[in-house]
C-alpha positions in Angstrom: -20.4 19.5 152.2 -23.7 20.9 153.5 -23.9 23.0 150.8 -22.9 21.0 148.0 -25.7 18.9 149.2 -28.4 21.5 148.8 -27.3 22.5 145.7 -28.3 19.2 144.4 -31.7 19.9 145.3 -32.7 21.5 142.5 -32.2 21.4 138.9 -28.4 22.3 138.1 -27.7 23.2 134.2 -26.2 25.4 131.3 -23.9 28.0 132.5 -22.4 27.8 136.4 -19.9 30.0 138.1 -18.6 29.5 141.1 -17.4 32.3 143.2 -14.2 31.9 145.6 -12.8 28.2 144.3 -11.3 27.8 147.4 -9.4 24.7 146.7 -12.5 23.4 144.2 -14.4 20.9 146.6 -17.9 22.2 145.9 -17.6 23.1 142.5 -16.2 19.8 141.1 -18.5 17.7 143.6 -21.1 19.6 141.5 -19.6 18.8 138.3 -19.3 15.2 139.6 -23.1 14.8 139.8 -24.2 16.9 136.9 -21.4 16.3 134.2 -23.3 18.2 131.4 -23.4 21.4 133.4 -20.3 24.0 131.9 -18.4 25.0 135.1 -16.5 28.1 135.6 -14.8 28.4 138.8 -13.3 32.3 140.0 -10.5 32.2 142.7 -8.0 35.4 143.3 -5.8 33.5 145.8 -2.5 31.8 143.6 -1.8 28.9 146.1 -6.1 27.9 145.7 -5.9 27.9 141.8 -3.2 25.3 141.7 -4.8 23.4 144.1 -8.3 23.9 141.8 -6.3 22.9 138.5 -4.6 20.0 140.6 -8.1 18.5 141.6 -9.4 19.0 138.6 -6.9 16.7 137.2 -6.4 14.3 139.6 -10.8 13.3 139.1 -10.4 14.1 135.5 -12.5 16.6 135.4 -12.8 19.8 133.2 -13.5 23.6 134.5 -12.9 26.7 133.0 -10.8 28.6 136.0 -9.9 32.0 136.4 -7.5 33.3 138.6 -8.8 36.5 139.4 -10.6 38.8 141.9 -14.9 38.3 141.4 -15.8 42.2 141.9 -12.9 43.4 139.5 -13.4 40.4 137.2 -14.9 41.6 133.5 -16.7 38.2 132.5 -17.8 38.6 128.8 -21.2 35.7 129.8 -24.0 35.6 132.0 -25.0 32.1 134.1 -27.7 30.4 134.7 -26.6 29.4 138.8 -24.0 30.9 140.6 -22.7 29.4 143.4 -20.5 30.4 146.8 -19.2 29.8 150.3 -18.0 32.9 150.5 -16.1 34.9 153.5 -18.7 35.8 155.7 -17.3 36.2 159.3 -16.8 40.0 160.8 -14.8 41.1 163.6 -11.1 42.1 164.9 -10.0 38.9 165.7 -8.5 37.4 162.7 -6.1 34.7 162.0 -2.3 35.9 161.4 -2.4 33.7 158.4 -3.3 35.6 155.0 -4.7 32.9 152.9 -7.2 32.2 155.9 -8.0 35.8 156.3 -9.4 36.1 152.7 -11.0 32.9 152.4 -13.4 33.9 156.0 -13.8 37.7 156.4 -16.3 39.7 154.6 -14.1 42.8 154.2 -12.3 41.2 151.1 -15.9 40.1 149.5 -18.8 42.7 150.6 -22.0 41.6 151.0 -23.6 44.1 149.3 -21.4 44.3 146.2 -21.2 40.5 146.1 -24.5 39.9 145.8 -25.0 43.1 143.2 -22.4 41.5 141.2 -24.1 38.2 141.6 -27.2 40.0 140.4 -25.5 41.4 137.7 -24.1 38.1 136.1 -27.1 36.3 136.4 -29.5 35.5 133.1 -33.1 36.4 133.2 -33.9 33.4 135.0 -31.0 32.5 136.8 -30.3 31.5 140.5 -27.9 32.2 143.1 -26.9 29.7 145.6 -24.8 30.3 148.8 -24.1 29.5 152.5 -23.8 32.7 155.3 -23.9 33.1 159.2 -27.2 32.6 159.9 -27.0 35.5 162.8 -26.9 37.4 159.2 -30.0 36.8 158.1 -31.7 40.0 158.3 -28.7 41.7 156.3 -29.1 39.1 153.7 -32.9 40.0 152.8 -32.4 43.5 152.6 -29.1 43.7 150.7 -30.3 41.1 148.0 -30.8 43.2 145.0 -33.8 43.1 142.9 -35.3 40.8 140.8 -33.6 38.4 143.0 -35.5 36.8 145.4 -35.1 34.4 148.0 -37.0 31.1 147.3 -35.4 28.8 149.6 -33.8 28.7 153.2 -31.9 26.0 155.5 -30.1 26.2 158.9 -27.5 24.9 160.1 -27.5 23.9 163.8 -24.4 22.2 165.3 -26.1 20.2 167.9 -30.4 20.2 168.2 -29.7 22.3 171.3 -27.5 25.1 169.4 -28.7 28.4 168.0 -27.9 28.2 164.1 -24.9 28.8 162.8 -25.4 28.7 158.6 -27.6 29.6 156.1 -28.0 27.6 152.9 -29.8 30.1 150.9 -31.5 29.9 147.2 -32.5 33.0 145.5 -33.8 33.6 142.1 -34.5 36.5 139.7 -38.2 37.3 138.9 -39.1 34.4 141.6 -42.7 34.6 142.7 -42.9 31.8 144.7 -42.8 32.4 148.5 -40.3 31.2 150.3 -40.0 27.5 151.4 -38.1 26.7 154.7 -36.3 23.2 154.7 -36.6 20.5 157.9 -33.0 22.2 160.3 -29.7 19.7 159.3 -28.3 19.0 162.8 -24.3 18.7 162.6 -23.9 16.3 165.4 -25.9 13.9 168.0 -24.1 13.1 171.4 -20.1 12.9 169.9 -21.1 11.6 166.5 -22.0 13.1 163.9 -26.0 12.7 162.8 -27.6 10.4 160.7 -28.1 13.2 158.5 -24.6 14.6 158.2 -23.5 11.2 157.8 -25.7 10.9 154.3 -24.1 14.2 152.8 -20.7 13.1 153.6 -21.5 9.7 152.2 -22.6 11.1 149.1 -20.0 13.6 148.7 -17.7 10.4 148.7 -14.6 13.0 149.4 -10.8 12.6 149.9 -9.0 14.9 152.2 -5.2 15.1 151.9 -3.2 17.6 153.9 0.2 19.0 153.2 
């Protein structure tokens, strides 16, 4: 939700792929808002792209979805914004579960070829928005490939007294701008969540249905 909501920030059009569906929350909340943009949504894990193709129907909406793994993929376009929550946690302890696994560690999506790929994809002017640990940070400057360039930052704190936990980043290709740090979102105040997490999940107006 938190980064659907600073994707809205800017100006979303033409050409957008997003990378790792998941189950297609950000990507059709994007499509939602800005129903002229031409969504392409990328998602290598089976059970994820029926869920995708069932949201997609169920809002009656309309995405172009490949089933298929990002850094192997052979796309025959370029895009004007890419966008991603990608798998960005490291370490040995990993959940037992296989669908979890590849939807939060880093191993099955590199940072470095990701965002090469990403790079890669991209038109002349295009833009690259995503969401990483924040502890990460100093990996995510110096692996982001030229002409990209890093326009725009956020962080995520889960409580005012917490260290950061995300990243909302922007980046664009030939940028000069320098970069512009946002006011911090806070997730929670006391046992509630804040007045400002309350607006994004307002606006993202979502459903949640387990099975």
């Amino acid at each position: 939700m938190f980064l659907y909501d600073f994707i809205t920030k800017f100006k979303i059009k033409g050409e957008i792929l997003e990378v790792g569906g998941g189950c297609g929350v950000l990507g059709l909340l994007i499509k939602r808002d800005f129903p002229k943009i031409n969504l392409n949504i990328i998602e290598k894990q089976k059970i994820m792209y029926e869920f995708i193709l069932k949201n997609l129907k169920t809002n009656d909406l309309k995405a172009n979805v490949i089933f298929g793994d990002f850094l192997e993929y052979d796309f025959d376009k370029k895009f004007d914004l890419i966008i991603s929550n990608p798998p960005f946690y490291q370490g040995t302890l990993k959940s037992e579960n296989e669908i979890k696994r590849i939807a939060r560690y880093e191993e099955f999506l590199p940072m470095e070829e990701f965002f090469r790929k990403v790079n890669n994809l991209l038109k002349e002017r295009g833009e690259f928005i995503f969401c990483y640990d924040a502890k990460r940070v100093d990996d995510i400057i110096l692996k982001m490939p030229k002409p990209l360039k890093i326009t725009d930052l956020r962080f995520f704190y889960p409580r005012i007294n917490k260290d950061a936990s995300l990243v909302l980043v922007r980046a664009k290709r030939h940028a000069k701008s320098m970069v512009k740090i946002h006011p911090p979102l806070i997730g929670f105040e006391g046992d509630e969540y804040s007045s400002q997490a309350k607006e994004i999940y307002k606006k993202a107006n979502t459903k949640s249905i387990k099975i």
